[in-house]
C-alpha positions in Angstrom: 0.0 0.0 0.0 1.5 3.3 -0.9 -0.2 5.8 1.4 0.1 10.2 0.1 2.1 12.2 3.0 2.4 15.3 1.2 1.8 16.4 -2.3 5.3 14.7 -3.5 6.2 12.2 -0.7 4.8 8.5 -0.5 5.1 6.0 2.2 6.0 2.3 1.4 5.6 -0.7 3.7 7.1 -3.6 2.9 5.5 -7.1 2.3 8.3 -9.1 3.3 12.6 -9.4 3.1 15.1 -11.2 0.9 17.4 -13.9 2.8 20.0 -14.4 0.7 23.7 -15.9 0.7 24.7 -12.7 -1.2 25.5 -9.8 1.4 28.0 -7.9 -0.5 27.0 -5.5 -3.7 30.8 -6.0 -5.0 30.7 -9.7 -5.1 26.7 -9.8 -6.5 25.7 -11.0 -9.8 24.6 -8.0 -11.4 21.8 -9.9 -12.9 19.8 -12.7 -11.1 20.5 -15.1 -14.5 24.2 -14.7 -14.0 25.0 -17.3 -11.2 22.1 -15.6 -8.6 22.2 -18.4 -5.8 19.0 -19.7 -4.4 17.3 -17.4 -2.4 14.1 -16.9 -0.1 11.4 -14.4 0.2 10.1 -14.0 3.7 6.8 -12.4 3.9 4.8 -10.5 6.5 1.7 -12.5 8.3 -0.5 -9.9 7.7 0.1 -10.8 3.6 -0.2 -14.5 4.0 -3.5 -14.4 2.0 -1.9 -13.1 -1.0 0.6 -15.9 -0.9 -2.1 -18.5 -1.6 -2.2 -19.0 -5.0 2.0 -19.1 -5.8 3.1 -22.1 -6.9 6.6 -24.2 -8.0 7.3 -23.5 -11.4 5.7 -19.9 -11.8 7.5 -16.9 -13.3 7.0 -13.6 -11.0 8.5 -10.2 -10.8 9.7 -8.8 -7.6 9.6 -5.5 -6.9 12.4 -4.4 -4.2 13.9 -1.3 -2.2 17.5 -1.3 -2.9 18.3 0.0 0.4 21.7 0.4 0.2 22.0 1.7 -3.1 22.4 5.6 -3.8 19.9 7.7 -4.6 22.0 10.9 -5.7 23.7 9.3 -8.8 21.7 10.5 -12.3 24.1 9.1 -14.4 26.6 5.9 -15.0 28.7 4.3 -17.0 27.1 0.9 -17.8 28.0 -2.5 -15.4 30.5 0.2 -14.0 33.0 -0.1 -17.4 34.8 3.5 -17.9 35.2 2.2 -21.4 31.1 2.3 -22.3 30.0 6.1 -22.4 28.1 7.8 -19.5 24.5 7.3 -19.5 21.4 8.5 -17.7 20.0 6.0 -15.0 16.6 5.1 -16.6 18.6 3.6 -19.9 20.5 1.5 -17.2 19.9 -1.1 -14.7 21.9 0.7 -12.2 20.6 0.0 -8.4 21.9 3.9 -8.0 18.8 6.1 -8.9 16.5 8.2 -7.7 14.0 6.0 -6.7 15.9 2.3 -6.0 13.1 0.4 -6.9 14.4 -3.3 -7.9 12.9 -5.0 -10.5 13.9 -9.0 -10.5 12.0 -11.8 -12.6 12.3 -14.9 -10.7 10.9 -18.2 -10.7 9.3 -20.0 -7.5 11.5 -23.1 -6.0 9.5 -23.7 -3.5 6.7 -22.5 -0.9 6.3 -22.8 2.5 4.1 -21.2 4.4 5.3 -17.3 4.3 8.4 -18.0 2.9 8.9 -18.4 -0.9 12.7 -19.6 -2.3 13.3 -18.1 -5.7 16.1 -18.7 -8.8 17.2 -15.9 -10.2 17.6 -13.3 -7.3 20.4 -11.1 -7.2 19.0 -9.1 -4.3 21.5 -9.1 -1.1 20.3 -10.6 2.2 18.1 -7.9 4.2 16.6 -6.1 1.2 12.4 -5.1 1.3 10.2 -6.9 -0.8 8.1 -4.2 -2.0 5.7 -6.2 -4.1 5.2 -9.5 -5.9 3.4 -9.7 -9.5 3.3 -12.8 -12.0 4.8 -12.7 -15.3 2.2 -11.8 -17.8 1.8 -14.8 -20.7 0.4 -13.8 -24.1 -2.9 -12.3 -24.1 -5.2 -15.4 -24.7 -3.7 -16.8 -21.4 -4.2 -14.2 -19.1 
């Protein structure tokens, strides 16, 4: 739920956490399809309903907070190579951004109870779960 607080400030609770093996940003893939370890989703109770309908096998996007990442930096140079030109942050992947809202499509392991292990995951171990959606098919199967 993203609740107004003023005219340009928004208030985000977190569904859940990331436990992860990966607790350092230097040593992380950079993408969750290059060598992202197994990792779990723990959820909030009070979102257990959600949770219901998950199952092995499904394709989802996770929406995170990238709580340790900058939020000052407007411009990179991409997968941090001096060699490729600067560019702005919304042509880039970078977790440093205004706004460090991670986006991560990963596919369910396993579920148990309020806790969800995922492929695919390059978030470090701590990081919000903001939300959870399911990988769209082609129209006719939606």
């Amino acid at each position: 739920m993203v609740e107004a607080a003023n005219d340009d400030t928004y208030v985000l609770r977190p569904v859940g956490r990331v436990a992860s093996p990966l607790t350092d940003a230097a040593s992380a893939p950079r993408q969750g399809d290059e060598g992202a370890p197994a990792a779990w989703l723990i959820f909030d109770a009070r979102v257990e309903r959600a949770l219901r309908d998950l199952r092995v096998g499904a394709e989802l996007l996770v929406l995170t907070w990238l709580d340790r990442a900058r939020r000052d930096v407007l411009a990179v140079h991409p997968r941090g190579d001096e060699s490729r030109p600067e560019t702005g942050v919304f042509s880039t992947r970078s977790p440093h951004r205004p706004n460090p809202i991670g986006l991560h499509r990963v596919r369910v392991l396993t579920v148990d109870g309020l806790r969800v292990q995922v492929a695919d995951l390059e978030a470090l171990d701590g990081t919000p779960v903001l939300d959870v959606k399911p990988v769209l098919g082609a129209v006719d199967e939606r």
